[in-house]
VODRENGU-900429 format. One record per atom (N, C-alpha, C, O): residue number from 1; residue in one letter; chain; atom name; y, z, x. Coordinates in pm, 1 decimal, padded with zeros to 6 digits. Each point is the difference from the previous one (the first is absolute). Layout:
// VODRENGU-900429
NUM A A CA Y Z X $
...
END
This chain:
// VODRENGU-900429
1 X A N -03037.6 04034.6 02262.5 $
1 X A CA 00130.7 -00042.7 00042.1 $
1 X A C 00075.3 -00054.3 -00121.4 $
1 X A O -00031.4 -00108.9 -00047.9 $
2 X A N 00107.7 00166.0 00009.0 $
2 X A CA 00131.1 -00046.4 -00082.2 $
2 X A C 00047.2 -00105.6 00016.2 $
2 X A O 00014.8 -00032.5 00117.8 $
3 X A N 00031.4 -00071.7 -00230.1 $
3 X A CA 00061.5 -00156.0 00022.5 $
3 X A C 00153.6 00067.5 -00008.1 $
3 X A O 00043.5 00103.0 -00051.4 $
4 X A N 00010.8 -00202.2 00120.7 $
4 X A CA 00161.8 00050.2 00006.7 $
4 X A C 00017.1 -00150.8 00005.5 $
4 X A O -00067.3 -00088.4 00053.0 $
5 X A N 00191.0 00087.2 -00132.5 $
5 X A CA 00087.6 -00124.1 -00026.8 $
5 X A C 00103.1 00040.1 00127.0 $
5 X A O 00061.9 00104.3 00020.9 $
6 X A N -00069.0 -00228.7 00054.2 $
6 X A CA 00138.0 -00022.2 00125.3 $
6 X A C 00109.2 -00104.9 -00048.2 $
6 X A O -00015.0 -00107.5 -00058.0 $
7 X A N 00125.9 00170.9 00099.0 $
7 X A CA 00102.1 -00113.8 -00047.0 $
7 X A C 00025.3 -00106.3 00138.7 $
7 X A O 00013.3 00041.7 00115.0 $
8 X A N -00011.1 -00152.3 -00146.2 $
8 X A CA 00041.5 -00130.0 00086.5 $
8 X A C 00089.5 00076.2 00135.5 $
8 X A O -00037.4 -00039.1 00110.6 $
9 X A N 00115.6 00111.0 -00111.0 $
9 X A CA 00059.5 00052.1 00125.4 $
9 X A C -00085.3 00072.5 00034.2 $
9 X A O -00020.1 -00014.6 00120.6 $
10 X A N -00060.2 00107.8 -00177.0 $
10 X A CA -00054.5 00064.6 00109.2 $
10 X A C -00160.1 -00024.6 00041.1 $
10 X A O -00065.0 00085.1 00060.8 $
11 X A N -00002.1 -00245.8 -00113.2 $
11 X A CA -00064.0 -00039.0 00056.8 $
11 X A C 00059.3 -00100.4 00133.0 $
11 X A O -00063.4 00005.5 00105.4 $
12 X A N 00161.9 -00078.5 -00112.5 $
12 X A CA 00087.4 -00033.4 00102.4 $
12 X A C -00032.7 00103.3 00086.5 $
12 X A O -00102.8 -00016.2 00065.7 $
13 X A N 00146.2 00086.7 -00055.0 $
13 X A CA 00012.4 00151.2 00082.9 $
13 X A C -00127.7 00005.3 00107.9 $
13 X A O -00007.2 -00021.5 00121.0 $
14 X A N -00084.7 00058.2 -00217.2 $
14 X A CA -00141.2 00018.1 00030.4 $
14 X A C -00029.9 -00138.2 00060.6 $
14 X A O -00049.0 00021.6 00110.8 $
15 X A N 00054.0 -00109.5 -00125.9 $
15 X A CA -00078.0 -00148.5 00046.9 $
15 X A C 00095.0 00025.1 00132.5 $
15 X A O -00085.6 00012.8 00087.5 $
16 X A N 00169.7 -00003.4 -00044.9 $
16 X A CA 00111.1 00016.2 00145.8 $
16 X A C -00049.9 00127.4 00069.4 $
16 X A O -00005.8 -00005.2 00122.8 $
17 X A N -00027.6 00108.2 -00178.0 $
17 X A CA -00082.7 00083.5 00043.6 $
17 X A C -00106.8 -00034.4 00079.9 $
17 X A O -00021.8 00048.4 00111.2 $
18 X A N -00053.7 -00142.5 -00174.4 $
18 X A CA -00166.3 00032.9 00002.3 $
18 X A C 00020.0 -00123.3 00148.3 $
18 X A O -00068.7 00032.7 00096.7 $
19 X A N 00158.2 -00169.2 -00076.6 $
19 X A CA 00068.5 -00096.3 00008.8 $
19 X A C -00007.6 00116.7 00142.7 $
19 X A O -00110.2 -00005.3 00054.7 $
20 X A N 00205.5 00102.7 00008.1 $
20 X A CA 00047.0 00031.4 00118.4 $
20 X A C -00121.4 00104.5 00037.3 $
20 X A O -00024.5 00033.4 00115.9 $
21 X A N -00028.7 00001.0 -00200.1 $
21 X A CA -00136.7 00065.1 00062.7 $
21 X A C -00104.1 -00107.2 00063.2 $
21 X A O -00028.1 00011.2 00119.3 $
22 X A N -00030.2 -00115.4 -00197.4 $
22 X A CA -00050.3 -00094.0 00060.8 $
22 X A C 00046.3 -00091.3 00098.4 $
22 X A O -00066.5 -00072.3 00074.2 $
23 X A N 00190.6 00085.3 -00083.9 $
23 X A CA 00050.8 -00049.4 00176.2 $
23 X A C 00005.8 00122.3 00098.3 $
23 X A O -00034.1 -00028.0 00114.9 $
24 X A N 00067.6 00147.0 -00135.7 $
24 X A CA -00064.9 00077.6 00089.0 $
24 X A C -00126.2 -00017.3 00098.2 $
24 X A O -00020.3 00043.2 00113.4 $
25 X A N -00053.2 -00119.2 -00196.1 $
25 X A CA -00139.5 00018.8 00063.6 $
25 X A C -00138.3 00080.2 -00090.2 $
25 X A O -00106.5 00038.2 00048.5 $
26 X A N 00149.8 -00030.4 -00184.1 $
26 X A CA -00087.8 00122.1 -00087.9 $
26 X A C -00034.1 -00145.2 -00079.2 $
26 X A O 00065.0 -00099.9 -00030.5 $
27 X A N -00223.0 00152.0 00012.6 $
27 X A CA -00074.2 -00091.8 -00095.8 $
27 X A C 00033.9 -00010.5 -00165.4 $
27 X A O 00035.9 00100.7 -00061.1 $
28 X A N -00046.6 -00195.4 00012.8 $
28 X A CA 00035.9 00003.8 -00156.9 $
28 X A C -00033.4 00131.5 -00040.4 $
28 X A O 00087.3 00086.8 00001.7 $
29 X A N -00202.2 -00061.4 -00037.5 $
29 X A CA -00054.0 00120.9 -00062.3 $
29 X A C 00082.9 00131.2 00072.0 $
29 X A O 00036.1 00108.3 -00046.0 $
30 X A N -00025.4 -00162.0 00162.4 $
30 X A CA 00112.2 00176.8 00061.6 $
30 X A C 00122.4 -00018.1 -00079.8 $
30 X A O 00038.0 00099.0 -00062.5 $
31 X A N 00040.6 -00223.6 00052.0 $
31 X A CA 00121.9 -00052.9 -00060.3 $
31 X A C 00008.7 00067.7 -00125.0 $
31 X A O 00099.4 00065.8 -00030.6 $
32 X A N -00202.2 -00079.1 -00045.6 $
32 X A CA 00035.8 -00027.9 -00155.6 $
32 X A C -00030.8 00129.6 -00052.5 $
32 X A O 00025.9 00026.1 -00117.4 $
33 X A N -00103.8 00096.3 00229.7 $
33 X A CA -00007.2 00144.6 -00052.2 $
33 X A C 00099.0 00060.9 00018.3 $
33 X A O -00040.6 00103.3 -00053.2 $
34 X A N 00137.2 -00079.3 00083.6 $
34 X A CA 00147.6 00081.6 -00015.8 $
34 X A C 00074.6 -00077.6 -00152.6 $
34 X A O 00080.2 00064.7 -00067.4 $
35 X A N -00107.5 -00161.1 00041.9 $
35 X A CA 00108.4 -00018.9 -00114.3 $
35 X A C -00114.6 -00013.8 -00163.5 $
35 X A O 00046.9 -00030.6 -00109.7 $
36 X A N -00198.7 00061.8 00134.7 $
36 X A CA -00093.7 00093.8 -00085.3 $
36 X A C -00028.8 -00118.5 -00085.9 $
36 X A O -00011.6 00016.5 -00121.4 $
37 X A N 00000.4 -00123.7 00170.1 $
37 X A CA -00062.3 -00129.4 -00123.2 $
37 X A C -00127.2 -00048.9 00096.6 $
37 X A O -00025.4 00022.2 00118.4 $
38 X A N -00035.3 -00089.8 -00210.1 $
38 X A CA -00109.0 -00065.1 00034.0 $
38 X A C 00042.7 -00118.9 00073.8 $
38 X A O 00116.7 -00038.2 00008.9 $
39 X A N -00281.3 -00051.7 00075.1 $
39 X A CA 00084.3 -00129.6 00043.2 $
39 X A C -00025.6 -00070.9 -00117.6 $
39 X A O -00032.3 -00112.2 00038.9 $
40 X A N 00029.3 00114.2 -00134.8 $
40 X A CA -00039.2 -00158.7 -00060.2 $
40 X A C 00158.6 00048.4 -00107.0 $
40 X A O 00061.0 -00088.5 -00060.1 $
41 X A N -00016.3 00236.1 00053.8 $
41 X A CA 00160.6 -00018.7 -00042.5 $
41 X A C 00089.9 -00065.2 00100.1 $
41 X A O 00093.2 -00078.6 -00017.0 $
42 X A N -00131.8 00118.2 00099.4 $
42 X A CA 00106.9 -00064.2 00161.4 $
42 X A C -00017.7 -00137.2 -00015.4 $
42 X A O 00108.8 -00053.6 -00021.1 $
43 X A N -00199.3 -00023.2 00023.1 $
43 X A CA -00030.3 -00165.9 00029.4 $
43 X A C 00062.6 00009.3 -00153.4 $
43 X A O 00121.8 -00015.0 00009.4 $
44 X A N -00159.3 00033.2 -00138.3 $
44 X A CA 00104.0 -00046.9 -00107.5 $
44 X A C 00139.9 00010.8 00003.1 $
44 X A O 00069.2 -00091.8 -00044.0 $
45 X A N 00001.2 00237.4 00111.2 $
45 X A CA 00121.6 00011.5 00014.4 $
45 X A C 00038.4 -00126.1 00032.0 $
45 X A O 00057.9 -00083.9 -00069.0 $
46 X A N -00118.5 00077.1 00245.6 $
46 X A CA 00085.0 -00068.8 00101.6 $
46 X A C -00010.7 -00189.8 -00074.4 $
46 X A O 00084.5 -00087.4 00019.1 $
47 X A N -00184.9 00076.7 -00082.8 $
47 X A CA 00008.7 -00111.4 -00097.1 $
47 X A C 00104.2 -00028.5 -00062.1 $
47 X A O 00069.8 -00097.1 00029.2 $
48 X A N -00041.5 00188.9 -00136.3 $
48 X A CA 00084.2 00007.1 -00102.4 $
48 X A C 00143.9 00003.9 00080.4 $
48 X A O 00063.9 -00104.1 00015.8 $
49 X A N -00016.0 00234.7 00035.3 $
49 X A CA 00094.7 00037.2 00088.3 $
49 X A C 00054.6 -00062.0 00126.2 $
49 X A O 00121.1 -00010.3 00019.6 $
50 X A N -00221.6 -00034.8 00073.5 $
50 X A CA 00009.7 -00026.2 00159.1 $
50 X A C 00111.7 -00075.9 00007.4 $
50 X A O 00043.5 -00048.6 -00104.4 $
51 X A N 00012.1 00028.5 00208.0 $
51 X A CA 00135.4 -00058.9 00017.4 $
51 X A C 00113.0 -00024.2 -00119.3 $
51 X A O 00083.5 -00090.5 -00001.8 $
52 X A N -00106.7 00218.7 -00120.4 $
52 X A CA 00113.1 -00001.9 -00035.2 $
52 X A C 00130.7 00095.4 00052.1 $
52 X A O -00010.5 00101.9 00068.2 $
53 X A N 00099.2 -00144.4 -00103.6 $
53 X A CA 00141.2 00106.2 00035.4 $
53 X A C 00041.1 00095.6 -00081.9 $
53 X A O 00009.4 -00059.7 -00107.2 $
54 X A N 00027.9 00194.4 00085.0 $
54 X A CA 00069.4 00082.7 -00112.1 $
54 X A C 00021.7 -00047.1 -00116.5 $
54 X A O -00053.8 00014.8 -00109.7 $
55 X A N 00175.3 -00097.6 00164.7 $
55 X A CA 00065.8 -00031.3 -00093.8 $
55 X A C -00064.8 -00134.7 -00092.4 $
55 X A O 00055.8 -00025.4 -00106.7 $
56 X A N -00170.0 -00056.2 00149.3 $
56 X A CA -00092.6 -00071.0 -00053.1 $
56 X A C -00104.7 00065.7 -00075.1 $
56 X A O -00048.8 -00051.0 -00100.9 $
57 X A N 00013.3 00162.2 00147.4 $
57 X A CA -00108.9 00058.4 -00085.3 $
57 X A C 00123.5 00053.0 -00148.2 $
57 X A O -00019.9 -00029.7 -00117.8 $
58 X A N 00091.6 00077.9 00148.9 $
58 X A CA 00077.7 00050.8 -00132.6 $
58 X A C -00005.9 -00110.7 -00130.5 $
58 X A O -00043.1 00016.5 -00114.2 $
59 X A N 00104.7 -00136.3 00179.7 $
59 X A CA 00028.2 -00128.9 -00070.1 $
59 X A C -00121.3 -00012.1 -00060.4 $
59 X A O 00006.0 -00033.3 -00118.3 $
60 X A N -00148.7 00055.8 00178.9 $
60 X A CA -00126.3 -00052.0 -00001.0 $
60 X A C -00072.2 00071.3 -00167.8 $
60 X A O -00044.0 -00062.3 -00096.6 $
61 X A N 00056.9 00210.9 00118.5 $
61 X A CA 00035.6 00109.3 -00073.3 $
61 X A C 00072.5 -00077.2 -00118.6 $
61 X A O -00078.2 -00051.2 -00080.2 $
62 X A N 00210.2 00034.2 00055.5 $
62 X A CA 00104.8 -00024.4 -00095.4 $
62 X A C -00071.1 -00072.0 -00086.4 $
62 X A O -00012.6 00015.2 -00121.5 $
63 X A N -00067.8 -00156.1 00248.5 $
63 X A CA 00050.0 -00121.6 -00121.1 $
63 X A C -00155.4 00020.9 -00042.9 $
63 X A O -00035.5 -00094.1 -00070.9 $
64 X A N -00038.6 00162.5 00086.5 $
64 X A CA -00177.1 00052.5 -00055.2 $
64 X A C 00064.0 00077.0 -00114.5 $
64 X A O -00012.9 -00056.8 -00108.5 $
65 X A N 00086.6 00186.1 00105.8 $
65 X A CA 00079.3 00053.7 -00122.2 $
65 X A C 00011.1 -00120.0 -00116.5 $
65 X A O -00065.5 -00012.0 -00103.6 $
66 X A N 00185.4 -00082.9 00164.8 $
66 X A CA 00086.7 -00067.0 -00095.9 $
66 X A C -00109.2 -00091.2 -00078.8 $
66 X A O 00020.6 -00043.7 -00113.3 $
67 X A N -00147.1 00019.0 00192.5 $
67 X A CA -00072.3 -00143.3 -00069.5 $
67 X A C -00116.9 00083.1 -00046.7 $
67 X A O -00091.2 -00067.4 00047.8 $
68 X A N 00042.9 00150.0 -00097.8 $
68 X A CA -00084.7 00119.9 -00040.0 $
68 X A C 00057.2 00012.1 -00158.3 $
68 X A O -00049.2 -00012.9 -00112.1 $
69 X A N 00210.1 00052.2 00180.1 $
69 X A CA 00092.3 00023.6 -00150.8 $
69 X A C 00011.1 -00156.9 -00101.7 $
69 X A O -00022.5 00011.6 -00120.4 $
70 X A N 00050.5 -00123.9 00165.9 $
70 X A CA -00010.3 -00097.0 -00053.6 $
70 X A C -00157.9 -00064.8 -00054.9 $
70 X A O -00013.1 -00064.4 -00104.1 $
71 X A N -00083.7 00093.6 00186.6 $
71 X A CA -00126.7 -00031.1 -00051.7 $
71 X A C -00017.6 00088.3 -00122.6 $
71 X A O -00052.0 -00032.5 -00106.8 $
72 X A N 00105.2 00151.7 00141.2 $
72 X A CA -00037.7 00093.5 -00177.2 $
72 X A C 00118.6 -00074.3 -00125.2 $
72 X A O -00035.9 -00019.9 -00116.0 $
73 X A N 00167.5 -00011.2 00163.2 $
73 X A CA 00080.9 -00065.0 -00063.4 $
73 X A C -00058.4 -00140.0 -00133.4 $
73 X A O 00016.8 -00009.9 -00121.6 $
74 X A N -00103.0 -00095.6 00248.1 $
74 X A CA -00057.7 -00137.5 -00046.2 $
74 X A C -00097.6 00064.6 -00080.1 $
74 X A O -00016.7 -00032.7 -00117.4 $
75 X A N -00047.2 00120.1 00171.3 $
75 X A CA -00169.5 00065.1 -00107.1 $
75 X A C 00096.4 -00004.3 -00124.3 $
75 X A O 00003.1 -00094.7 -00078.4 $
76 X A N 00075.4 00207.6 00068.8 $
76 X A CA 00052.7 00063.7 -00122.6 $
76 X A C 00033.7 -00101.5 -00095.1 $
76 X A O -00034.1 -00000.6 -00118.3 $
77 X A N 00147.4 -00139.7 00215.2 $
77 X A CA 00064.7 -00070.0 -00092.8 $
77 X A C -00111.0 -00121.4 -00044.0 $
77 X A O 00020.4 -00084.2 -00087.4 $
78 X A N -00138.4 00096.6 00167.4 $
78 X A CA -00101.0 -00090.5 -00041.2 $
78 X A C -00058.1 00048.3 -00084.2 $
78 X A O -00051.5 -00088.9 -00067.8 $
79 X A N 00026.9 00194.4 00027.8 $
79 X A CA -00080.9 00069.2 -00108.4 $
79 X A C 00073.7 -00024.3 -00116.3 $
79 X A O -00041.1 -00061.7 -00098.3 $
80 X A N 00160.9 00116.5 00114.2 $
80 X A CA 00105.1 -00056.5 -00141.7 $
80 X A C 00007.2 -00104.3 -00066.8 $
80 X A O -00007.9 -00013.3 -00122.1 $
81 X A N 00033.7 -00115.0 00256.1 $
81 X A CA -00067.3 -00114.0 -00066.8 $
81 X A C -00111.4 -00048.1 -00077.3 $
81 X A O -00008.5 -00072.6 -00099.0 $
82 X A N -00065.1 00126.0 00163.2 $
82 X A CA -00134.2 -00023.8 -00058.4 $
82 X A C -00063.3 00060.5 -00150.5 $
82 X A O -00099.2 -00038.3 -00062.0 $
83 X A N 00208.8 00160.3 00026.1 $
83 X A CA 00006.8 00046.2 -00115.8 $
83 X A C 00103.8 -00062.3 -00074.4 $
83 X A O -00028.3 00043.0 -00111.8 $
84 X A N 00119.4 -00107.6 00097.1 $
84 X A CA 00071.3 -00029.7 -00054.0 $
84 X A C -00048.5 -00181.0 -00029.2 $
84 X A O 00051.3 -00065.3 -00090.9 $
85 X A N -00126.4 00024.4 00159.1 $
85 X A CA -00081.0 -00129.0 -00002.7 $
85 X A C -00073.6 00015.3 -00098.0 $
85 X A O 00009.7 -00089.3 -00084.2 $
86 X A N -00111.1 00204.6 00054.3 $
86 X A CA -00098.6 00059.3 -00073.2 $
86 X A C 00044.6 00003.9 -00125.0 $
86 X A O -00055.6 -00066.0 -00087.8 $
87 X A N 00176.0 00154.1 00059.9 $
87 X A CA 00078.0 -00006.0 -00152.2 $
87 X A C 00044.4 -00095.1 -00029.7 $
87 X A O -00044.8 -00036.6 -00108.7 $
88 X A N 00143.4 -00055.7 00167.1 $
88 X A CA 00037.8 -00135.1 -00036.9 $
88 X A C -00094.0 -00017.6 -00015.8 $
88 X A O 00004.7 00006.5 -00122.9 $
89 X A N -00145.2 -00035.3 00152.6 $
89 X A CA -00074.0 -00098.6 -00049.5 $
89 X A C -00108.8 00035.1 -00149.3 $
89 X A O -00073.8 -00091.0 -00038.0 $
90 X A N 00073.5 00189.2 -00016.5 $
90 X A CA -00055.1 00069.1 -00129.2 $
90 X A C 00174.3 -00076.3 -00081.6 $
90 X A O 00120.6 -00001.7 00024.8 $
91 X A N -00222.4 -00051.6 -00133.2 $
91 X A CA 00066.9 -00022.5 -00136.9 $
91 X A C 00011.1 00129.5 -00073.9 $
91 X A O -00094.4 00071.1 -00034.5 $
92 X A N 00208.8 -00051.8 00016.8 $
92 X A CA 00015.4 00093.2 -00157.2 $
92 X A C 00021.2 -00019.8 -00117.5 $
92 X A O 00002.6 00094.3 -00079.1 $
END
């Protein structure tokens, strides 16, 4: 079985899916075989995901982007520092 990356909407999707099958009356394991993940992806989804909204998972998404980009930002400008600490401190 192939890993496939899902984007935040369309695990939403799937967790509301799996969500109206099991109120049907269909057992987890019946639930969670039409949308082709395992349960221990489903119990992490619905972890990660569960009672979020669209438009919350997007935001959720964004601000994981934006602070990913700034953690490589601090590395970079911490490294600089730390070289420029290094030369200032050799006499010539």
């Amino acid at each position: 079985m192939s890993k496939r990356k899902y984007k935040a909407e369309e695990i939403i999707g799937k967790l509301r899916e799996v969500e109206l099958l099991i109120n049907q009356g269909h057992t987890l394991s019946s639930g969670i075989r039409p949308i082709g993940v395992s349960e221990q992806t489903y119990y992490r989804w619905r972890k990660q995901y569960g009672g979020l909204k669209l438009e919350q998972a997007k935001k959720f998404k964004e601000l994981e982007v934006e602070n990913a980009r700034l953690k490589k930002l601090v590395a970079e400008l911490s490294l600089d520092n730390a070289v420029l600490k290094e030369v200032a401190s050799k006499n010539f």
